[in-house]
C-alpha positions in Angstrom: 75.8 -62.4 -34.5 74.3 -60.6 -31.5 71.3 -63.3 -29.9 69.4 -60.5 -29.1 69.1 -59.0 -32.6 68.0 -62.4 -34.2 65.4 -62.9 -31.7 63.9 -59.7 -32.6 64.0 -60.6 -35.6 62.6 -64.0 -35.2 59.2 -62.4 -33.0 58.6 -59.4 -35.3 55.6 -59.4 -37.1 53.9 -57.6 -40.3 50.5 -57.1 -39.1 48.9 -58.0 -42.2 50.4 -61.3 -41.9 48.8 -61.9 -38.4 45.5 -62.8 -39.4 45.3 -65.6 -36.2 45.2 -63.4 -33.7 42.7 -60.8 -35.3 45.1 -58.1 -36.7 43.6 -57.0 -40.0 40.3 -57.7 -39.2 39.1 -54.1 -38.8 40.4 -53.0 -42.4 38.7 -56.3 -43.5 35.1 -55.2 -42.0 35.8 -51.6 -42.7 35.9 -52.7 -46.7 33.0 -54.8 -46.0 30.7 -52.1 -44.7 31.8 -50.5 -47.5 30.4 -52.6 -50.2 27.5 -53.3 -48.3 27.0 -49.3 -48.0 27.4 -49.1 -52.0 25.4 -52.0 -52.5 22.2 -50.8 -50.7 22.4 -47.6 -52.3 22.6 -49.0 -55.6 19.9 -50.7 -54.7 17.8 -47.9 -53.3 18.2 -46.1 -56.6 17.2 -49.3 -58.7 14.3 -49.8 -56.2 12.9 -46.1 -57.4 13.5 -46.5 -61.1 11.5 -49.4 -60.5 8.9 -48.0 -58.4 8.6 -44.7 -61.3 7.3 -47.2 -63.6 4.1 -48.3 -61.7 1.5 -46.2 -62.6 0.6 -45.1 -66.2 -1.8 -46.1 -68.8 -0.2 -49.4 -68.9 1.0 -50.2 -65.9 0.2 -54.1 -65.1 0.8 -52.7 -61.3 -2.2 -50.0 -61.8 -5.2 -52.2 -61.8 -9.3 -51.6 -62.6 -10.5 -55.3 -62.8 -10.5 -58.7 -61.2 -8.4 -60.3 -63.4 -5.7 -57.4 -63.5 -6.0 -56.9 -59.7 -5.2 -61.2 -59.8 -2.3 -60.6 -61.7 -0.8 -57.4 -59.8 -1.3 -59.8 -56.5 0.7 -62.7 -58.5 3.4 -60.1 -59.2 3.7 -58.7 -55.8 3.4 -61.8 -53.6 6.0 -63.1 -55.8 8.4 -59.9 -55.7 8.1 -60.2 -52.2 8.8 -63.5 -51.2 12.0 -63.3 -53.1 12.9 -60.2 -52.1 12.9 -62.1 -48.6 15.0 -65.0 -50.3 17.4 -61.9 -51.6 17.9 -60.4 -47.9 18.2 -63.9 -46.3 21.5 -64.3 -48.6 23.3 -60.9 -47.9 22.5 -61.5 -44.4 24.4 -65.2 -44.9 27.0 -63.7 -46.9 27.5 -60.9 -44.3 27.9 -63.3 -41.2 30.0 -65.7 -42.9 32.7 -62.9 -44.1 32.9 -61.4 -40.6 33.1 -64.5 -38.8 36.6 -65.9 -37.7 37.6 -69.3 -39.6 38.9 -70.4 -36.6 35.6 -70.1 -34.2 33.8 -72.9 -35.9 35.0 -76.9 -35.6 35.0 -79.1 -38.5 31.7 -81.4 -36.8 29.8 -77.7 -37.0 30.8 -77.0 -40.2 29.4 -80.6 -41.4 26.0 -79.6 -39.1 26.1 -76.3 -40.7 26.0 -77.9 -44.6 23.4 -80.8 -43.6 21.1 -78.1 -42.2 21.3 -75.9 -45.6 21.1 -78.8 -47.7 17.7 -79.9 -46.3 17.0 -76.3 -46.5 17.9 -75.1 -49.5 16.9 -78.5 -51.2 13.6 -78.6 -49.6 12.3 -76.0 -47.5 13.0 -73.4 -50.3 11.5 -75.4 -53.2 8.5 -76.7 -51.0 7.4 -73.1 -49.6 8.4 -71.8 -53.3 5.8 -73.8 -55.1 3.1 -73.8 -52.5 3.3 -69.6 -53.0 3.0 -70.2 -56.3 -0.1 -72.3 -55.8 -1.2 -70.6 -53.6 -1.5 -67.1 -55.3 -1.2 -68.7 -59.0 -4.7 -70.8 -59.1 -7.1 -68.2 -57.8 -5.6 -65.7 -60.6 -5.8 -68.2 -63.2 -9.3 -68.9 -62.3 -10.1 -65.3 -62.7 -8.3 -65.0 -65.7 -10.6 -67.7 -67.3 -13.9 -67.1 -69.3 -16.1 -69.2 -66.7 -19.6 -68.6 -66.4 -20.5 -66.1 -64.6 -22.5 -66.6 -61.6 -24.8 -64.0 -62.5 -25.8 -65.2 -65.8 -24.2 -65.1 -69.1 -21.3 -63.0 -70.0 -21.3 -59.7 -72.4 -20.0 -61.1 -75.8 -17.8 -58.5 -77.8 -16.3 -59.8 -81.7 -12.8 -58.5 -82.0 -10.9 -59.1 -85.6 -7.6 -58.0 -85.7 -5.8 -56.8 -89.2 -2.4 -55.0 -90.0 -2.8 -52.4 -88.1 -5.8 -52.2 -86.2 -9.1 -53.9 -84.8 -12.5 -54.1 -85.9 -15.0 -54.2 -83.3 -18.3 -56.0 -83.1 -21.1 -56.2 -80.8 -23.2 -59.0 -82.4 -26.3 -58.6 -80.3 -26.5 -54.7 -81.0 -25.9 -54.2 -84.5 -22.9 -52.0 -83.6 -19.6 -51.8 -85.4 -16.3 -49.4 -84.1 -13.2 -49.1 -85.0 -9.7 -49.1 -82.6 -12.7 -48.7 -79.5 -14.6 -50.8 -77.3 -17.4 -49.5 -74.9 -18.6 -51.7 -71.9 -20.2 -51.4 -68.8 -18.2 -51.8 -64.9 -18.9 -54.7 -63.3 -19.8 -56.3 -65.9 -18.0 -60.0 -67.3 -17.2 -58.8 -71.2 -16.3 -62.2 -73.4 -13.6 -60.7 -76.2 -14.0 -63.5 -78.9 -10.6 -62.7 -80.9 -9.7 -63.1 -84.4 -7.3 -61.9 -87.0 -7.6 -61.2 -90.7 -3.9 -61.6 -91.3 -1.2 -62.9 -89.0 -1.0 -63.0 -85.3 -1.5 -60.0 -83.1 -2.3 -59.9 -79.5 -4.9 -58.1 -77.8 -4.0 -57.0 -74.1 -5.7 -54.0 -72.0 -2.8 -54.0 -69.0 -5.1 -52.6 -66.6 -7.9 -55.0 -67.3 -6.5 -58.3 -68.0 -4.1 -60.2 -69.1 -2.7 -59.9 -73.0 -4.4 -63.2 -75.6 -2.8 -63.7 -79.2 -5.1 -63.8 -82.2 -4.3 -66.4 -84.2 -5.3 -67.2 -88.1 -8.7 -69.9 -88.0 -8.7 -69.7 -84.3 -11.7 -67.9 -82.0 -10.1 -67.0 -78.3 -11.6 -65.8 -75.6 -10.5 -63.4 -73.4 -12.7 -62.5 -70.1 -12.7 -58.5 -69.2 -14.3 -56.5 -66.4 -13.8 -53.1 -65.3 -14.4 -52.4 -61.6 -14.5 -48.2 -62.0 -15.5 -46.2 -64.8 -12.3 -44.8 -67.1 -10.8 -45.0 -70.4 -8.4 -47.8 -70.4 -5.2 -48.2 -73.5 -5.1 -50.9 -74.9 -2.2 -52.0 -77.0 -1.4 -55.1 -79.5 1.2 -56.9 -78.0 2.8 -59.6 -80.3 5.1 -57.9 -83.5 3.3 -57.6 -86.3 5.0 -55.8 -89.6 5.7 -52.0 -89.7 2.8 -50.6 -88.8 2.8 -52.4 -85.4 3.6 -49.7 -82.7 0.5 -47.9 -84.3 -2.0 -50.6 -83.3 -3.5 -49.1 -80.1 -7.0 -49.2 -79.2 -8.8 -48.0 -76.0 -11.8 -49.6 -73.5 -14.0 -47.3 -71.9 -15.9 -48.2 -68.8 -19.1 -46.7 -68.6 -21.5 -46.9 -65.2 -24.2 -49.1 -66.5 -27.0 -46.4 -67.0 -24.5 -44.4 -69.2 -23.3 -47.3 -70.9 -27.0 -48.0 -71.9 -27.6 -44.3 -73.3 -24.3 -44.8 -75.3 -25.6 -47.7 -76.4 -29.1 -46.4 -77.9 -26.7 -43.4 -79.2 -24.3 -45.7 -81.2 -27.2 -47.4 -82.6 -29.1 -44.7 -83.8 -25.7 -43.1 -85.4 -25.0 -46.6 -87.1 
């Protein structure tokens, strides 16, 4: 056999094969900048069909009150410090695909896994609940029926029944129906009942949602900060009728509030 043919033989090479010496490499990050391309316009899309679904008349991420405005800040500090988390771990993921196996020793890989594991088992965790503490306790707080500083609190009766709400204002001799009138910047105490099963009463602009439960009085703290008409919706299943059971708040400046007041009193 001729020498010369079997050593070309022996030293050719299918460049796919050479991945020591960095053949192939290219194609590799040419297919990974294209997933990463598809991947952030996937996500650029989803990121507008979220953001579409912001405003609205209940939109949690709309707020006209404290303890809405609380729970919007919750939802965004939250959204973002993940988000962070999120970008952190394509970053990782893009490094450690285009990075040679062969530029790092054994001893740096075991560096490498000690850092993350202290990390990922502590840093992460640590800094994850403190946020939550952080922005968690000062929503909950405004959440809360506490005594206002100001005095006592507006106290509105609420009974819930399949499918609607009965509104009280003990203190007024006024009775509505699927409506509630209050002042701004006023604390409003909604003492909740229900007739029937459980229903749950929740303005998404306003406050948070509370469930009426059968022999049970809850209270639920609203305040409006602007004047407006604000849906209100129940928001725990209750029979057929259930999509029906809407109500709305109106926020009134407090002199109009008052001449709605005498008005409602003198129609009732």
């Amino acid at each position: 056999m001729d020498q010369h043919r079997v050593n070309g033989v022996a030293v050719k090479r299918h460049p796919t094969t050479d991945r020591s010496s960095g053949h192939g490499t290219p194609d590799r990050c040419h297919k990974l900048e294209n997933v990463a391309r598809r991947l952030s316009d996937w996500a650029l899309l989803g990121t507008l069909g979220a953001l579409a679904g912001c405003r609205g008349p209940l939109s949690t991420l709309d707020p006209a009150g404290p303890a809405a405005q609380s729970a919007a800040g919750l939802w965004w500090g939250l959204s973002g410090f993940f988000t962070l988390v999120f970008v952190g771990l394509i970053a990782l993921w893009w490094q450690a695909m285009r990075r040679d196996p062969g530029e790092i020793s054994q001893e740096q890989v075991r560096r490498l896994q000690n850092r993350w594991i202290l990390a990922g088992g502590l840093a992460l965790p640590l800094g994850s609940i403190a946020l939550i503490l952080a922005l968690g306790i000062p929503a909950g707080r405004n959440m809360l029926p506490l005594p206002p500083a100001g005095g006592d609190a507006m106290v509105i009766e609420v009974k819930a029944y399949q499918w609607g709400w009965r509104v009280t204002y003990p203190d007024q001799d006024i009775e509505l129906t699927d409506e509630l009138h209050i002042p701004t910047d006023t604390p409003v105490d909604i003492h909740l009942t229900t007739a029937d099963v459980i229903h749950s009463f929740w303005v998404p602009r306003l406050a948070g949602k509370l469930d009426t439960i059968p022999g049970r009085t809850n209270v639920l703290r609203l305040e409006a900060s602007r004047p407006g008409e604000y849906r209100g919706q129940c928001a725990e299943f209750c029979g057929i009728g259930h999509a029906h059971m809407s109500f709305t708040v109106t926020a009134h400046p407090p002199e109009e509030y008052e001449k709605w007041r005498e008005k409602a009193q003198a129609d009732d």
